[in-house]
C-alpha positions as CSV (number, residue, x, y, z in Angstrom):
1,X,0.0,0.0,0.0
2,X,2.7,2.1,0.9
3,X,4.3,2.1,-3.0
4,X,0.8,3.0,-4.5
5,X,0.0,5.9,-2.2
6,X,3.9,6.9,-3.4
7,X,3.1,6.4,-7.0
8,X,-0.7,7.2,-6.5
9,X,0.0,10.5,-8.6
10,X,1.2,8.8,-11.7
11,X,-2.1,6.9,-11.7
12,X,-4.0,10.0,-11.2
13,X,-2.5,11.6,-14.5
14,X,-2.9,8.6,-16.7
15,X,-6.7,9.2,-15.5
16,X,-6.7,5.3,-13.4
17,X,-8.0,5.4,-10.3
18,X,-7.0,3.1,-7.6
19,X,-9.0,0.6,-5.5
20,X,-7.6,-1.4,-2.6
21,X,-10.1,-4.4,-0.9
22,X,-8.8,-5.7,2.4
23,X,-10.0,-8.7,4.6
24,X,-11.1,-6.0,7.6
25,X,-14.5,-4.3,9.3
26,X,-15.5,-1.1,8.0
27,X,-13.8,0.3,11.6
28,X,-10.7,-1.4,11.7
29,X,-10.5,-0.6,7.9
30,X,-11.7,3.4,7.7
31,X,-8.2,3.5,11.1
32,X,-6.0,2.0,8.6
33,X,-6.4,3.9,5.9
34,X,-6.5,7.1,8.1
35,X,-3.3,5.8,10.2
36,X,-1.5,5.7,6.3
37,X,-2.6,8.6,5.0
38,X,-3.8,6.3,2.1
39,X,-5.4,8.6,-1.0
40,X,-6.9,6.3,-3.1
41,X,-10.6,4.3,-2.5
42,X,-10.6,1.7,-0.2
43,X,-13.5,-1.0,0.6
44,X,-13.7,-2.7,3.6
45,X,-14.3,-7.1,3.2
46,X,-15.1,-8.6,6.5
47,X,-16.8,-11.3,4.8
48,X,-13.6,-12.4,2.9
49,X,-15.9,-12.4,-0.7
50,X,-13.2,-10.6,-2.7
51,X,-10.2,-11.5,-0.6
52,X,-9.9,-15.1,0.1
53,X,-8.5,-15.8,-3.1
54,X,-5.6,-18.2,-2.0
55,X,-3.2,-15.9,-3.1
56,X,-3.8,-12.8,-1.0
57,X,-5.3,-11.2,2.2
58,X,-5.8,-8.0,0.4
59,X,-6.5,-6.6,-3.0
60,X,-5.9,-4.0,-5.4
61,X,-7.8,-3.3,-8.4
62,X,-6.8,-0.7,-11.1
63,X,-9.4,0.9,-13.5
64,X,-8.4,3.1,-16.1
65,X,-10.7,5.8,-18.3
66,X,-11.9,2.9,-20.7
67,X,-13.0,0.5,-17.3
68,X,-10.2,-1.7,-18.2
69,X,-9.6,-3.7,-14.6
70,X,-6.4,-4.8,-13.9
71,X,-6.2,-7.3,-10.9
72,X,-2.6,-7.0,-8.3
């Protein structure tokens, strides 16, 4: 998370916006990205629908101008 609120900028001018989904409440999730200064969207997913993948506790999706989603 750190490395896309440093490169959150570049997204911003190529017209992308950033979305990060993460495994926590709504609380736990709004003190996180408060505590990081985070400036992108984030959703919270107690319920583990988007985030129990297998691969990752947390994800980050990518949407450019045309609604292209890319999947980190």
């Amino acid at each position: 998370m750190a490395q896309l609120r440093h490169d959150y900028q570049l997204y911003v001018d190529r017209d992308v916006e950033v979305v990060a989904i993460g495994p926590e409440d709504a609380r736990q999730f709004a003190a996180y990205w408060e505590k990081e200064s985070l400036p992108f969207i984030g959703l919270p997913d107690s319920k583990a629908r988007l985030t129990s993948t297998g691969y990752s506790t947390r994800r980050v999706f990518i949407i450019d101008v045309r609604n292209f989603i890319f999947l980190s």
